[in-house]
C-alpha positions as CSV (number, residue, x, y, z in Angstrom):
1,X,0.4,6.8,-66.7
2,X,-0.2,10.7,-66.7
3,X,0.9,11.8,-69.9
4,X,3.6,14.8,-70.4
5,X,2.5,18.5,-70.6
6,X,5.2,19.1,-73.1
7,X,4.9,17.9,-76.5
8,X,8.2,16.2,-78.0
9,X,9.3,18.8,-80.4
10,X,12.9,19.1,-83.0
11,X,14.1,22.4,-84.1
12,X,16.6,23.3,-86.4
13,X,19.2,26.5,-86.7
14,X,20.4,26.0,-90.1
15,X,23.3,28.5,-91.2
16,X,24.5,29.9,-94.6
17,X,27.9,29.9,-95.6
18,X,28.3,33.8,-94.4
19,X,26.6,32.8,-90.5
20,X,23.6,33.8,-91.2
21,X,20.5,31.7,-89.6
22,X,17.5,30.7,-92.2
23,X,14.8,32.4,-90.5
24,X,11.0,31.9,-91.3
25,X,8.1,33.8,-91.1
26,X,4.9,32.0,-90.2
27,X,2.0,31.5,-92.3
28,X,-0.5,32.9,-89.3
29,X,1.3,36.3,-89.8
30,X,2.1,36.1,-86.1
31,X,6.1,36.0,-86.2
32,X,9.3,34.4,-87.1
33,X,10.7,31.1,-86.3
34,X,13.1,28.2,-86.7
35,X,12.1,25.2,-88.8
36,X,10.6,22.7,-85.9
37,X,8.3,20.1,-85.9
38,X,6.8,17.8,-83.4
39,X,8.3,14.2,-83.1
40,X,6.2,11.2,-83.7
41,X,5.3,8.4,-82.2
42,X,9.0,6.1,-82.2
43,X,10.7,8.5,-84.2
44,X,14.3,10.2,-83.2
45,X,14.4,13.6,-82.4
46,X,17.4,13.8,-85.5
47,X,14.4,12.0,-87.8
48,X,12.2,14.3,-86.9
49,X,14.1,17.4,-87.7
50,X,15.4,16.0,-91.5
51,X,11.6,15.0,-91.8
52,X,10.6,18.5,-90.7
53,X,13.5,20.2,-92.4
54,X,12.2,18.8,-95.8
55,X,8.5,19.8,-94.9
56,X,8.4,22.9,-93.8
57,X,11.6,24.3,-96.0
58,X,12.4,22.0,-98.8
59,X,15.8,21.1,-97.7
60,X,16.9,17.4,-98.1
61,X,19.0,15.5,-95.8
62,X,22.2,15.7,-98.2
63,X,21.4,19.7,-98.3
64,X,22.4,20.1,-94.5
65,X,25.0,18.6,-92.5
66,X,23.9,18.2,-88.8
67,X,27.0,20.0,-86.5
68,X,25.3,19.3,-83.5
69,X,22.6,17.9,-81.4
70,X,21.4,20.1,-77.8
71,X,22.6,18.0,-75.0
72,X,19.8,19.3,-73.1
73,X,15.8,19.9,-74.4
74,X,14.7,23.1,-73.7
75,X,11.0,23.7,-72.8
76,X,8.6,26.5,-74.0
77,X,5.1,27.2,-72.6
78,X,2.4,28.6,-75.1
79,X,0.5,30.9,-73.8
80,X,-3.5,29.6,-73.5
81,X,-5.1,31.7,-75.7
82,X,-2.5,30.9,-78.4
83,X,-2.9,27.0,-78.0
84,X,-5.5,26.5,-80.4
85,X,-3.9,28.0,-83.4
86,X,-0.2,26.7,-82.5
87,X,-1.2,23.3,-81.7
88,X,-3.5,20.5,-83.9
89,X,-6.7,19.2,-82.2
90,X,-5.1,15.8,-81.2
91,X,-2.5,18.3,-79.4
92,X,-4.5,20.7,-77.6
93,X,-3.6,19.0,-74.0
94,X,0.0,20.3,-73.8
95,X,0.8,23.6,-72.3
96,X,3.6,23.9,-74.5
97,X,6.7,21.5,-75.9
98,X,10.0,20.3,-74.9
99,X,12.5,20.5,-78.0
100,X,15.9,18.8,-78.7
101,X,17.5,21.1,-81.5
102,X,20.5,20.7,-84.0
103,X,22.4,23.0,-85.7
104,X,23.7,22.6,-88.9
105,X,25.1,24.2,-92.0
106,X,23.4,24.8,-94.9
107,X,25.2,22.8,-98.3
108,X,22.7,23.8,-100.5
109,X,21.7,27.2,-103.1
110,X,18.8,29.7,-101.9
111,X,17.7,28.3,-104.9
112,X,16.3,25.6,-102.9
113,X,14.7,26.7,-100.2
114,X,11.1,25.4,-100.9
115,X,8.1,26.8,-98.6
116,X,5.2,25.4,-100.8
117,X,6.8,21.8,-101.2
118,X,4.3,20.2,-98.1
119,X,0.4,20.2,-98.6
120,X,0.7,22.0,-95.1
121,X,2.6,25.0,-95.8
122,X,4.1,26.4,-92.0
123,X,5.8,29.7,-93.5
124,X,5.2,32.3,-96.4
125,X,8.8,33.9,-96.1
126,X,12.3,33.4,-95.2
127,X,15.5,35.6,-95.0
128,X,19.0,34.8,-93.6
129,X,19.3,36.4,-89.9
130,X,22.3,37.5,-87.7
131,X,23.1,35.1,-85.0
132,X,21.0,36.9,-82.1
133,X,17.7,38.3,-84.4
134,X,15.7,35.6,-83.3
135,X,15.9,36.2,-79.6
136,X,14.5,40.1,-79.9
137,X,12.0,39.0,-83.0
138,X,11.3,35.8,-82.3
139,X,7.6,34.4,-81.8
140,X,7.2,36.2,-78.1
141,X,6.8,33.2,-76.1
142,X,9.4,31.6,-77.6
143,X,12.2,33.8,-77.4
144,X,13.7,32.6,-74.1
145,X,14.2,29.3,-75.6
146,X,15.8,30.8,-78.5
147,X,18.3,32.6,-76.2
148,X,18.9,29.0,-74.2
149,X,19.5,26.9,-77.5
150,X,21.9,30.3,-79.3
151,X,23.5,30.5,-76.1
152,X,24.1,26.9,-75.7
153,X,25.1,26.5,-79.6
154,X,27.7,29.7,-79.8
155,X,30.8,28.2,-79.0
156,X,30.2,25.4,-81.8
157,X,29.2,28.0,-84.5
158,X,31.8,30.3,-83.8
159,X,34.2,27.5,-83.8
160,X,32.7,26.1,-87.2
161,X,32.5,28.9,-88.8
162,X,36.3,30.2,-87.8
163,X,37.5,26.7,-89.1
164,X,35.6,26.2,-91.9
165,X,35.0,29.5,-93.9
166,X,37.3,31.0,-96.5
167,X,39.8,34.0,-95.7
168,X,37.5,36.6,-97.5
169,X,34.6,35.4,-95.3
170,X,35.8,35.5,-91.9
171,X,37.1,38.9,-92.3
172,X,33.6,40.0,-92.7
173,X,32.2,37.9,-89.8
174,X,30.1,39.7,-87.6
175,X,30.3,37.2,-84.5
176,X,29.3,38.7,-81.3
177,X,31.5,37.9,-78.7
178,X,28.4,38.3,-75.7
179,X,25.3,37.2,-75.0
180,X,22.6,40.2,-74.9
181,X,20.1,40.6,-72.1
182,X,16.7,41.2,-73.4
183,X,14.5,41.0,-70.5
């Protein structure tokens, strides 16, 4: 059996109570990015991410509350000279990853947000983004699948967020009603 060129990979959109997306830079220096992890061996893509989640940010499971799960997995390929430093030895066959992603709203207090909790610290800052930062500032190669996944997510986080947030809050929403184009 040939074994996939994609590695099995979670990621995670988590939003504050204003809409803003928790947004990370990584710890090579070499961009910004969702939480995301890769998915072991028998574990479900929603394990993955609240494993992941607590990793790479600190959160615990009772600090988000999953809104939804991707119905589709959206691949990525990393470029070949970047493989090395964006995958682990054991992972240096794939030509990129396949990831399921959730969104979900964040419960907890900036407070929080922990980036030195793992012995394997992925990200040295963090800020809360608009909705579509990540797909112009985005890790390059990853951008398109950030449009896929914030395209596919939009109606459910505008539809959360107009149900769920007080008055005073969604006066000052800043939801854009189109997709941009960056090509």
């Amino acid at each position: 059996m040939e074994k996939t060129l994609y590695r099995p990979n979670a990621g995670i959109i988590i939003f504050n109570k204003e809409g803003k997306l928790l947004w990370c830079k990584r710890k090579t220096g070499d961009g910004w990015q969702f939480p995301q992890g890769g998915i072991d061996e028998g574990e479900s893509p929603e394990k993955a991410i609240i494993r992941e989640t607590y990793e790479e940010v600190g959160l615990h499971k009772n600090q988000i509350k999953i809104i939804k799960e991707n119905n589709r997995w959206i691949k990525y390929d990393v470029p070949k000279e970047k493989i090395p430093k964006y995958f682990s030895l054991k992972n240096r066959n794939f030509k990129g990853q396949t990831q399921k992603w959730f969104l979900a709203e964040f419960l907890g207090q900036d407070d929080d947000i922990n980036l030195n909790l793992h012995s394997q610290i992925e990200f040295t800052e963090w800020t809360w983004a608009s909705y579509w930062h990540p797909v112009g500032s985005g890790v390059e190669f990853k951008r398109d699948a950030y449009r896929k996944v914030l395209k596919d997510f939009l109606p459910f986080y505008a539809d959360y967020i107009k149900n769920n947030q007080p008055l005073m809050l969604k006066e000052k929403s800043t939801l854009e009603p189109s997709i941009p184009s960056f090509k």
